[in-house]
C-alpha positions in Angstrom: -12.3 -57.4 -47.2 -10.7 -54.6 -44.8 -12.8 -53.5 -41.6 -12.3 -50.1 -40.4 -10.4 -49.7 -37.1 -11.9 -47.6 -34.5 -9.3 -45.1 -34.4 -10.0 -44.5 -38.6 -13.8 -44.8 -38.1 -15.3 -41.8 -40.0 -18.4 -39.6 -38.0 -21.3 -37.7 -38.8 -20.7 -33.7 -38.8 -23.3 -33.7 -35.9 -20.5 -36.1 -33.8 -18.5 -33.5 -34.1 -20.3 -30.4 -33.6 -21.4 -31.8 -30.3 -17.9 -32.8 -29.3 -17.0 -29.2 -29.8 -19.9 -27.4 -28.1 -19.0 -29.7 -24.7 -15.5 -28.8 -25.0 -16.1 -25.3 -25.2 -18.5 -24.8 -22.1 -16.2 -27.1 -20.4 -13.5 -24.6 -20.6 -15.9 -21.7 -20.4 -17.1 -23.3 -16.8 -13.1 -23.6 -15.7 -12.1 -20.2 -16.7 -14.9 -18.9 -14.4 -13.6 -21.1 -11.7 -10.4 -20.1 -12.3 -10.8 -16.5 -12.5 -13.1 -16.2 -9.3 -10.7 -18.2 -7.6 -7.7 -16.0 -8.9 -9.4 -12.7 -8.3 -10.5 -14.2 -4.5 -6.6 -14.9 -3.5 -5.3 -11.4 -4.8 -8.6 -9.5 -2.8 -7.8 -11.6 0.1 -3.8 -10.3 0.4 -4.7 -6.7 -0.7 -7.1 -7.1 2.1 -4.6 -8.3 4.7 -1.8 -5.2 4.1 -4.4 -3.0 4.2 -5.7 -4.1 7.5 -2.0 -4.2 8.5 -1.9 -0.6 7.5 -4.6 0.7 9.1 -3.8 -1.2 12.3 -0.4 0.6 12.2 -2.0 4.0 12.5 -4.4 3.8 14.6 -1.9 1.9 17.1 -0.3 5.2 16.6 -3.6 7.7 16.8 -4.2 5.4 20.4 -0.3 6.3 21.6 -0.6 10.0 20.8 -4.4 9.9 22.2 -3.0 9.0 25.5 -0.3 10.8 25.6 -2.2 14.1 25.2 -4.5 12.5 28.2 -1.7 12.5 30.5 -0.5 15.8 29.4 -3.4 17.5 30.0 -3.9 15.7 33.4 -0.5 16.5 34.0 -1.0 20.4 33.1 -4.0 20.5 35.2 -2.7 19.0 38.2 1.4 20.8 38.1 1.1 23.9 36.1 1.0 27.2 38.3 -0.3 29.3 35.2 -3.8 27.9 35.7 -3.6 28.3 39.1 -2.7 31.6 38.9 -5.6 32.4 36.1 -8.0 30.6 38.5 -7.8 33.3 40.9 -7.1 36.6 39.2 -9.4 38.5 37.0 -9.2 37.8 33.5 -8.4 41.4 32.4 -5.6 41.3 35.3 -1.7 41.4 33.9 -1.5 38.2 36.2 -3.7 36.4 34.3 -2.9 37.6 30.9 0.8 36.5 31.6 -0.4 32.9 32.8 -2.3 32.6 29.6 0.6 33.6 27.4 2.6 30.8 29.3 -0.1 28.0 29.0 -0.4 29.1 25.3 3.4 28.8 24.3 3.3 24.9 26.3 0.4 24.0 24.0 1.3 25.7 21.1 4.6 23.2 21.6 2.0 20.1 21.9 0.4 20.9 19.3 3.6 21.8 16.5 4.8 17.7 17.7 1.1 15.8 17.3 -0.3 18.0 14.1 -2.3 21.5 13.7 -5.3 19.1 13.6 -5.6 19.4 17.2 -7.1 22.2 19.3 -6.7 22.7 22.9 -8.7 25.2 25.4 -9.0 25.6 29.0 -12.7 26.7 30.7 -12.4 28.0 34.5 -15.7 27.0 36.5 -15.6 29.8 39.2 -15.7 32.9 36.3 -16.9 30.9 33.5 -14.4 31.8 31.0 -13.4 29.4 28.1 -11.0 29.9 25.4 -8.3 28.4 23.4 -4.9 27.8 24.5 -3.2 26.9 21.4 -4.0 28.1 17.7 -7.3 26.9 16.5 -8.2 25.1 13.1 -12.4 25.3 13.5 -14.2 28.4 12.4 -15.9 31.3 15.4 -19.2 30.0 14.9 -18.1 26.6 15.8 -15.7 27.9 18.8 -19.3 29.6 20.2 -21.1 26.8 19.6 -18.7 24.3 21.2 -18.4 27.0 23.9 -22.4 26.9 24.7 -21.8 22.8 24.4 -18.8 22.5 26.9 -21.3 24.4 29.7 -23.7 22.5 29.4 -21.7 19.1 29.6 -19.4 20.9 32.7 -23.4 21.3 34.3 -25.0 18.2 33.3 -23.3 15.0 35.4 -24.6 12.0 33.5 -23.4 13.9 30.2 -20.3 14.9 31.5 -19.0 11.4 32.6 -19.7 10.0 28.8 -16.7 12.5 28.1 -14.4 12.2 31.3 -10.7 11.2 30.1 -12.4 9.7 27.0 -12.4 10.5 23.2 -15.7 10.7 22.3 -17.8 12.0 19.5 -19.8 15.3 19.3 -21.9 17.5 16.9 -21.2 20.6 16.6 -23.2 22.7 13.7 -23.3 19.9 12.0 -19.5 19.1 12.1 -18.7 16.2 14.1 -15.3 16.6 16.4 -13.8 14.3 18.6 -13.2 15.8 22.4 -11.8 14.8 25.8 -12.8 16.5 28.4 -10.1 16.3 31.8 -11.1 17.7 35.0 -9.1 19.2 37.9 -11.6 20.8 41.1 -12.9 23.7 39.1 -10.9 24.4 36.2 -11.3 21.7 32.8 -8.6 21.3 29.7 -10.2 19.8 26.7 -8.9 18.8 23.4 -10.5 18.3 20.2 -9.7 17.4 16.5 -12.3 17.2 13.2 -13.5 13.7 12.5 -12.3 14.4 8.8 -8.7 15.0 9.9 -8.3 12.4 12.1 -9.4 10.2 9.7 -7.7 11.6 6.7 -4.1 9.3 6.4 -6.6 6.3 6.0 -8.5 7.9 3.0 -4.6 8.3 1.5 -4.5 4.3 1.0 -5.5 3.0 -2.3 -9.1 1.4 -1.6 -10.2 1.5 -5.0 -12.1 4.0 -7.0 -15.3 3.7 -4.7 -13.0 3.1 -1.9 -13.5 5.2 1.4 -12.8 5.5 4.9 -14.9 6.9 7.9 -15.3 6.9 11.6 -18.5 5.2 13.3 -19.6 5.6 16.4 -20.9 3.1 19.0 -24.5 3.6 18.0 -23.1 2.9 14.0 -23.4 6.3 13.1 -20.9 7.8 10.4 -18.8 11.0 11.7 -16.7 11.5 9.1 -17.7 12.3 5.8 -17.5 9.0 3.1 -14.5 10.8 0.7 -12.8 8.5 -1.7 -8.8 9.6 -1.7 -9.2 11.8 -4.5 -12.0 13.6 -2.6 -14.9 12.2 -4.2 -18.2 11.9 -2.1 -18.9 7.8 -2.0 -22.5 7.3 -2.1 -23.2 3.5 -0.7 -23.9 0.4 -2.5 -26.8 -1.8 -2.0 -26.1 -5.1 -0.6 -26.2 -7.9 -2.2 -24.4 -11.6 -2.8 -21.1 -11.9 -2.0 -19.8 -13.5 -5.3 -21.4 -10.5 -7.0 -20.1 -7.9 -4.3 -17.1 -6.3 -4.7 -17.1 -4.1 -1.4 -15.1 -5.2 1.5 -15.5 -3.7 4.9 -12.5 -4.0 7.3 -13.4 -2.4 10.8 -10.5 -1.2 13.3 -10.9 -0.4 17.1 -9.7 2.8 19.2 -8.6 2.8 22.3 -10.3 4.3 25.2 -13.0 5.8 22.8 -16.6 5.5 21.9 -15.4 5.0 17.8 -14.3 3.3 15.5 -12.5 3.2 11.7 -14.1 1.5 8.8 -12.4 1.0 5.1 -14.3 0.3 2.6 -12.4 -1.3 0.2 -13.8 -1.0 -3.7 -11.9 -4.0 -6.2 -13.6 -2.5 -9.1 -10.1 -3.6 -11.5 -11.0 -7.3 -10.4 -14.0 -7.4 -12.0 -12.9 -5.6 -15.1 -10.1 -8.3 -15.3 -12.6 -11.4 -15.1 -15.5 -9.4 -17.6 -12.6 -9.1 -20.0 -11.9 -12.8 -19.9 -15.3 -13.9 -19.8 -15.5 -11.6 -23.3 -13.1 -13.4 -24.7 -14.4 -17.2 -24.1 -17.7 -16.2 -25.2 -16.4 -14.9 -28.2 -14.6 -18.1 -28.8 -17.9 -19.7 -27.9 -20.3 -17.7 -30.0 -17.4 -18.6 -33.0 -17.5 -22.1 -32.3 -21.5 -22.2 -32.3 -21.4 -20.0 -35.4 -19.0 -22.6 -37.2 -21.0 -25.9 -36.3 -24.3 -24.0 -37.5 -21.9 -23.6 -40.9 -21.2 -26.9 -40.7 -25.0 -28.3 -40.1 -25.7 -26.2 -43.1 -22.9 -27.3 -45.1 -23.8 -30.5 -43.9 -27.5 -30.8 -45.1 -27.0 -28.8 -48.2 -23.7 -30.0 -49.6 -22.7 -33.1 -47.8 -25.8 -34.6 -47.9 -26.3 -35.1 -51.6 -22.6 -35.8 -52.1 -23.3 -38.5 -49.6 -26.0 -40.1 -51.6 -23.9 -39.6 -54.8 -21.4 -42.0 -53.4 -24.1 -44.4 -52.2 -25.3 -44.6 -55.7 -21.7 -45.0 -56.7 -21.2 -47.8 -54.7 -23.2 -50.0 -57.1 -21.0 -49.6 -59.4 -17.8 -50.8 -57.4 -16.8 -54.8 -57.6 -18.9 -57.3 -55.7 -21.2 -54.2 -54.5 -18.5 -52.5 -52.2 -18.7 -48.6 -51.3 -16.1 -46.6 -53.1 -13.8 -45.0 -49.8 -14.4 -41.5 -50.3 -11.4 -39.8 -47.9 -13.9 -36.9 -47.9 -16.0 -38.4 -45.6 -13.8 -38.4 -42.7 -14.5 -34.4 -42.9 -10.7 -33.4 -43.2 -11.4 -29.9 -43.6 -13.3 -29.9 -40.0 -11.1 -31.9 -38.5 -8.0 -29.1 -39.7 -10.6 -26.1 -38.2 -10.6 -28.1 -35.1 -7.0 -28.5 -34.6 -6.5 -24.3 -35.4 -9.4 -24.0 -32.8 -7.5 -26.3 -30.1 -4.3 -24.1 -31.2 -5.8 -21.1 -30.4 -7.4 -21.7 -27.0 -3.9 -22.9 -26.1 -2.0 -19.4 -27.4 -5.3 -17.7 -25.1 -5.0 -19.9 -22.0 -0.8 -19.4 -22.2 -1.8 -15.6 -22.6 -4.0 -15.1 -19.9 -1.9 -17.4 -17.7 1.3 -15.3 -18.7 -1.1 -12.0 -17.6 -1.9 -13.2 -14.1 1.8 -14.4 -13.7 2.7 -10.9 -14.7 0.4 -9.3 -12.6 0.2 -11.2 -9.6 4.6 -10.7 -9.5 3.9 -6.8 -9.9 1.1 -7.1 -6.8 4.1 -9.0 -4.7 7.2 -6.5 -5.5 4.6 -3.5 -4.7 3.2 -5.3 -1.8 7.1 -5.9 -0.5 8.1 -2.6 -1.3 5.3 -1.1 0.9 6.3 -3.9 3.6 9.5 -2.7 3.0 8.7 0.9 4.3 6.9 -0.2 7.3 9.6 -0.8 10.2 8.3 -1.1 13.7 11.4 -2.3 15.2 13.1 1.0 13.7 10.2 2.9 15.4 10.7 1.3 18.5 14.5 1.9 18.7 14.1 5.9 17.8 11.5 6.1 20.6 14.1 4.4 23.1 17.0 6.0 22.3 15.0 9.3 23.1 13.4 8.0 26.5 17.4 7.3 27.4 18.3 10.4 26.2 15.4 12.1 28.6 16.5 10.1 31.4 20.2 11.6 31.2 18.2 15.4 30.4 20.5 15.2 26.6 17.8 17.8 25.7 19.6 19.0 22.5 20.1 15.6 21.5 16.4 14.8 22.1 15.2 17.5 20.0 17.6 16.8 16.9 17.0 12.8 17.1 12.6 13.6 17.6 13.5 15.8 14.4 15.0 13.4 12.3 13.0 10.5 13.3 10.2 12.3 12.3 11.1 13.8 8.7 12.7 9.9 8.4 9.5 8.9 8.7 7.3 11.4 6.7 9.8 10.8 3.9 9.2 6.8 3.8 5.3 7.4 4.2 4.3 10.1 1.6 6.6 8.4 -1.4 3.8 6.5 -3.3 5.7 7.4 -6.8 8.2 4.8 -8.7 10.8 7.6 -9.0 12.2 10.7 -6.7 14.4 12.9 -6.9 18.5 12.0 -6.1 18.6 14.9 -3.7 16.0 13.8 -1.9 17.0 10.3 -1.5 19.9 11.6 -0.3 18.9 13.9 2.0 17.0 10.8 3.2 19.8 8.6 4.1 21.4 11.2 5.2 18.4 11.9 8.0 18.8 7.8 8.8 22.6 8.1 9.2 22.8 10.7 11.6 20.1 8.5 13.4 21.8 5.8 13.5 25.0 8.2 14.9 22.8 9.3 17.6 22.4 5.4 18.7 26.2 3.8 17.7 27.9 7.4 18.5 31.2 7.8 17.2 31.2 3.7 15.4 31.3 4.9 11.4 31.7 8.1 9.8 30.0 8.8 6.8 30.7 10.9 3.6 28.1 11.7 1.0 29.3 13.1 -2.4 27.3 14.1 -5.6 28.0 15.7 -9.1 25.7 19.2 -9.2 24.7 17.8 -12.3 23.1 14.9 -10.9 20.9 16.3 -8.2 17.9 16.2 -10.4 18.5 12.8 -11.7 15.4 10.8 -10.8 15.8 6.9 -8.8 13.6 4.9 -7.5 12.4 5.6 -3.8 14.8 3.9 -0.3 16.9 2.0 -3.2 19.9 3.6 -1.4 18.8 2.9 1.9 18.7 -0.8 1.4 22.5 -1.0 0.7 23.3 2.0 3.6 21.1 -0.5 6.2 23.4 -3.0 5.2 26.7 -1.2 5.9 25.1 0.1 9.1 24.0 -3.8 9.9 26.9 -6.2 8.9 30.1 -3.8 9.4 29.6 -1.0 12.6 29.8 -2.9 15.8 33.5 -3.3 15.2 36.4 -2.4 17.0 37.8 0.4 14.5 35.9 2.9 13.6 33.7 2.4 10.1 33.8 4.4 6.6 30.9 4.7 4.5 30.6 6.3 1.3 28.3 7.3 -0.8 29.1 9.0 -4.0 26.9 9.5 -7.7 28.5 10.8 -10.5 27.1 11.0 -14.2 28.7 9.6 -17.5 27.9 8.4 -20.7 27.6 4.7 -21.5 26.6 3.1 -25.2 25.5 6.7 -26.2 23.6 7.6 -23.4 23.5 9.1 -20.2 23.5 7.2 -17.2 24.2 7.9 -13.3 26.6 5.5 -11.7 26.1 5.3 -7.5 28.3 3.8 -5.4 27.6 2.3 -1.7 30.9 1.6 0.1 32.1 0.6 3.6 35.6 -0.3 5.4 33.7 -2.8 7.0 34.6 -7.0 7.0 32.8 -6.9 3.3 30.4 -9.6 2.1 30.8 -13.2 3.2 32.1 -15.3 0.1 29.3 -17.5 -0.4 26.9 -14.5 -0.4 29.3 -12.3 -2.7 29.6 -15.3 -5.2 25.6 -15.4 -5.7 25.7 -12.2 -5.5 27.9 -11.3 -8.6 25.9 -14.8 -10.8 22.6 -13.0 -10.4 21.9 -16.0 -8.4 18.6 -15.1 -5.6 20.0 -15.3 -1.6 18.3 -17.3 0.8 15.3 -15.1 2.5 14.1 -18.5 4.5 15.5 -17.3 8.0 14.7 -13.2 7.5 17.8 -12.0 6.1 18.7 -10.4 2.6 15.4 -9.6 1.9 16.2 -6.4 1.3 18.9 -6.8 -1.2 16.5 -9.3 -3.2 13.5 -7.0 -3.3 15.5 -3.6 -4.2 16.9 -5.9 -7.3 13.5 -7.1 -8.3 12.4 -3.6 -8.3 15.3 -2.1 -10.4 14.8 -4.7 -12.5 10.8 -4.1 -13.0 11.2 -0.4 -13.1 14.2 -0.1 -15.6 13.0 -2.7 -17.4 16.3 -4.8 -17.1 18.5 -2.1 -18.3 20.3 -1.2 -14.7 23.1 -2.6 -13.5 24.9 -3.5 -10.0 27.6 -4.4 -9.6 28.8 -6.2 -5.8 32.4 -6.6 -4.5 34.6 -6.4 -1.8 37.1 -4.0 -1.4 41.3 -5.0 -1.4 41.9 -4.4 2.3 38.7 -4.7 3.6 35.1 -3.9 3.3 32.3 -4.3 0.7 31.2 -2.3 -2.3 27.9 -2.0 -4.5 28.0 0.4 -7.5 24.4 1.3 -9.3 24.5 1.9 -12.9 20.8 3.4 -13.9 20.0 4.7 -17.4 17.7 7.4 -18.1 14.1 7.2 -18.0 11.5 9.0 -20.0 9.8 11.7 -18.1 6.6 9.6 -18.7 8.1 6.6 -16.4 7.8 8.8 -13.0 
């Protein structure tokens, strides 16, 4: 007589409907964890650049806030035009001249920190105020903020809330920011919407509900809750955090009574875990449909084919049950292993979707990093301050010009692909920076097919490899070639533009040229070659493997990097 071992013991249908409906909210219950906790890490480092961001500008909002301080300070106190306005009539040629001059110095001002701005002068002793620069607010608003200034100007406790400091005001219903600077009996003021000082901030991606405004002390909103593609944001009730997908990040002025809020909307996170969740409680609602099936099948078929066999048993030798394989339920024990197959195929899936996604979030996250270069900043702003010391004023105006289209270039690009011509026209801006600092260490020559102008590439690709001819080969006793040429030819059938980066530089150390030319990733651990790695990456994500670069150093000296991009469809820009 044979005894069944456990591991062959056949079980009742209900065994195994209840091992299945445990299994499946267990892995209902850890997708949920899962996917909150996925959703929680990629919301917390969106968070963090944008707070990075916004910190950025508004260092830079504070810098040219004080610097218009000082220059009105200094204007008051230095400048013989408002003197000479203070004490002639205002219909006199005397003071009409003085006004021309003060108007061309702020004109000036205002061309360097934005048309936003608007600058006027008010003279106690004849009560005259007007602009002294071109104005960007409407006449009913000038006479308004007219009537406004007087009444500050007479009222002492009002007038010391706005005394040297940035501050708030409503002016039919428009709310302006003002400072007010005094000098004996004569006042410069400057003033700038609440809506375009705030505007770059509404330019960052905050989500479709996303917004950015300016508070005041008293938690007042001055500016106007526009998403960045204009929308008016109505705001959400409160309610639980794990349920909330609003996140406030607040950002403090200096030497003002305001401050900036972003509102940041993550309305794609929530689609992403809904559409999961929709998928395990389809595979749920399945798995409770087929064990209902199989209670059914169970009582109405299995059941009486169960009591068949028990009568059949009688029949056997010395009384033994016949061993029906059927009773180990084969069939459900064959739908179970398809159902354990296919929650595998859905968890690989999603697994291979975050993977993907969270590796896009990272390249676009260090491509925007990649844009933002304080230390680059700070060595355009020194080189000019030297230059002012030694009164190089040409040179001051060409090196302020081409740090500041070098800039607006890097910031406005938010699309995978420009054109060639523009990308060169921006290295060429950051070359002849970099002239203005290293003087006559490299020469540079930049050559391009006509043909190949329009040719689209991705944004500061070229940059990357220039910053490394600029970083690893100038500083060298001869003086430095770099070249940059593009040319188009067809390859396999189809067009492609071929770009080549080269240098007479000492070329690329052996060890780094060897990875280099394997495909094999540098080390990033102390800083360096980050650049390099992330432009690859990026070519690689954006031409969808299909580009080519090629690295090597030159016979007698210095490095080279040739680019080999196919077309794209119009459809990828």
């Amino acid at each position: 007589m044979t005894k069944n071992t456990a591991g062959n013991r056949p079980y009742p249908i209900r065994h195994y409907v209840r091992i299945m409906m445990l299994v499946s909210l267990v892995v209902l219950v850890l997708d949920l964890v899962i996917s909150l906790a996925s959703i929680s890490i990629v919301k917390q480092q969106s968070t963090r650049y944008l707070k990075d961001t916004a910190k950025l500008y508004i260092d830079r909002i504070n810098h040219d806030f004080a610097y218009i301080n000082h220059y009105m300070g200094w204007t008051l106190a230095n400048d013989e035009s408002l003197n000479m306005m203070n004490a002639y009539d205002p219909d006199s040629s005397e003071f009409i001249k003085s006004n021309d001059n003060l108007y061309k110095r702020f004109s000036e001002l205002q061309k360097n920190y934005g048309q936003q701005f608007n600058f006027f002068f008010y003279l106690k002793n004849q009560s005259f105020f007007l602009n002294c620069a071109p104005i960007s607010i409407t006449y009913t608003d000038y006479l308004e903020l007219k009537k406004q200034i007087n009444s500050y100007i007479e009222d002492k406790d009002v007038y010391a809330h706005f005394y040297s400091r940035w501050s708030p005001i409503l002016v039919n219903g428009n709310y302006y920011i003002i400072n007010i600077v005094p000098y004996y009996n004569r006042y410069l003021i400057g003033l700038i919407s609440a809506d375009n000082l705030i505007h770059p901030l509404r330019q960052l991606n905050l989500g479709a509900n996303g917004y950015a405004s300016l508070v005041d002390e008293k938690g007042t909103r001055i500016s106007s809750p526009l998403s960045a593609s204009g929308k008016l944001v109505q705001q959400e009730a409160k309610g639980p955090d794990l349920f909330q997908s609003r996140t406030t990040i607040s950002s403090e002025f200096s030497n003002t009574t305001f401050s900036a809020h972003m509102i940041i909307q993550f309305g794609a996170f929530e689609k992403i875990m809904i559409a999961q969740l929709l998928i395990l409680l389809l595979f749920f609602m399945v798995t409770s449909t087929i064990c209902a099936v199989m209670l059914f099948f169970n009582k109405r078929v299995l059941g009486p084919i169960q009591n068949f066999s028990e009568n059949l048993a009688h029949l056997s030798e010395e009384g033994q049950p016949v061993d029906f394989k059927s009773s180990k339920i084969i069939e459900l024990e064959q739908a179970n292993a398809q159902f354990k197959d296919l929650m595998k195929q859905i968890k690989t899936f999603k697994i291979a979707i975050y993977e993907q996604e969270l590796e896009k979030q990272r390249i676009q996250l260090d491509y925007m990093k990649q844009q933002i270069k304080p230390h680059f900043f700070l060595n355009c702003l020194t080189s000019i301050y030297s230059m002012a010391q030694i009164q190089m004023y040409e040179e001051i105006e060409n090196m302020a010009m081409s740090t500041s289209k070098y800039f607006r270039y890097t910031f406005q690009s938010g699309e995978n692909f420009v054109r060639l011509e523009d990308e060169f026209e921006h290295v060429r801006t950051y070359l002849e920076i970099q002239r203005s600092r290293y003087r006559d260490a490299f020469r540079y020559h930049i050559g391009q097919d006509e043909a190949a102008k329009d040719t689209l590439i991705p944004p500061l690709v070229l940059q990357t490899f220039i910053e490394n001819s600029i970083k690893y080969a100038i500083s060298r006793d001869p003086e430095v070639q770099i070249r940059l040429t593009v040319h188009r030819r067809e390859a396999a059938e189809e067009q492609v533009t071929v770009i080549q980066i080269s240098d007479s530089g000492p070329g690329f150390a052996p060890e780094v040229l060897e990875k280099l030319v394997r495909g094999q990733s540098l080390d990033q651990s102390k800083g360096t070659h980050i650049g390099i790695m992330n432009t690859l990456k990026r070519l690689e994500y954006l031409y969808f493997k299909k580009a080519v670069v090629h690295f090597s150093n030159i016979e007698g000296g210095g490095a080279s990097v040739i680019l080999t991009l196919p077309d794209l469809p119009s459809t990828s820009t």
